[in-house]
N, C-alpha and C positions, 0 to 999 in steps of 0.2 A: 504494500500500500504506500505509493507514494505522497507526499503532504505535496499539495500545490499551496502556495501563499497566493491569495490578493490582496486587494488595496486594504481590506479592514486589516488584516493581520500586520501590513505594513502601517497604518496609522498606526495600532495598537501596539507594535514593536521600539518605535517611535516614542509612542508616550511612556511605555515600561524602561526605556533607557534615560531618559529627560525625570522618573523618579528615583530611580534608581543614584543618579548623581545627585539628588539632594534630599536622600530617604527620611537625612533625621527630623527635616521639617513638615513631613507630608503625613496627610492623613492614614488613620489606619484603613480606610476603605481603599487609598492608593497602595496601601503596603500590601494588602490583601489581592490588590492585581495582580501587582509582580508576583507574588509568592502563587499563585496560578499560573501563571505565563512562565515562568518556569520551571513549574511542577511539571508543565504539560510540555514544555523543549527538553527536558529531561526525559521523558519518557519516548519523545519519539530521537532523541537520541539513541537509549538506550536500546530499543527496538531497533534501531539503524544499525548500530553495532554488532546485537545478535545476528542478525543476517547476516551481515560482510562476514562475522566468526565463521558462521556455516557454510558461506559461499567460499570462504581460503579453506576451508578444511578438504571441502568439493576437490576444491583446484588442487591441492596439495597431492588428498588420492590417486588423480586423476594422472596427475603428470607424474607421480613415482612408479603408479602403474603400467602407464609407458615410455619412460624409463626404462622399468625391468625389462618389458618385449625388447626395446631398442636394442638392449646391452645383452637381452640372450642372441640374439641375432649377429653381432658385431661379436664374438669371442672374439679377444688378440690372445695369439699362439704366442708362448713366453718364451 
């Protein structure tokens, strides 16, 4: 599932940075955005991560697997 951004997310990105630089004076219902706004970039971070782990593990298999063909095919005689 990929995230597309639009324009609200880009507003809302926008205003989460703009409290973030001056958190100590802002209200708690501003503190209370952020701390969702990046509840929720946290999570779809994390969920991005899983994936890439599983897709290099894929690749990993994948290419030692042949690999091995490669290199039974290629003996060099000593």
């Amino acid at each position: 599932m990929e995230k597309k951004y639009n324009n609200m997310d880009k507003i809302e990105s926008t205003k989460v940075i703009e409290i973030i630089k001056d958190y100590k004076s802002r209200p708690n219902k501003d503190l209370i955005l952020v701390l969702e706004f990046v509840k929720k970039d946290y999570e779809l971070t994390k969920e991005s991560l899983i994936k890439l782990t599983e897709h290099l593990d894929k690749l990993e298999i994948t290419y030692n697997t042949i690999l091995k063909e490669y290199e039974s095919r290629n003996v060099v005689s000593k």
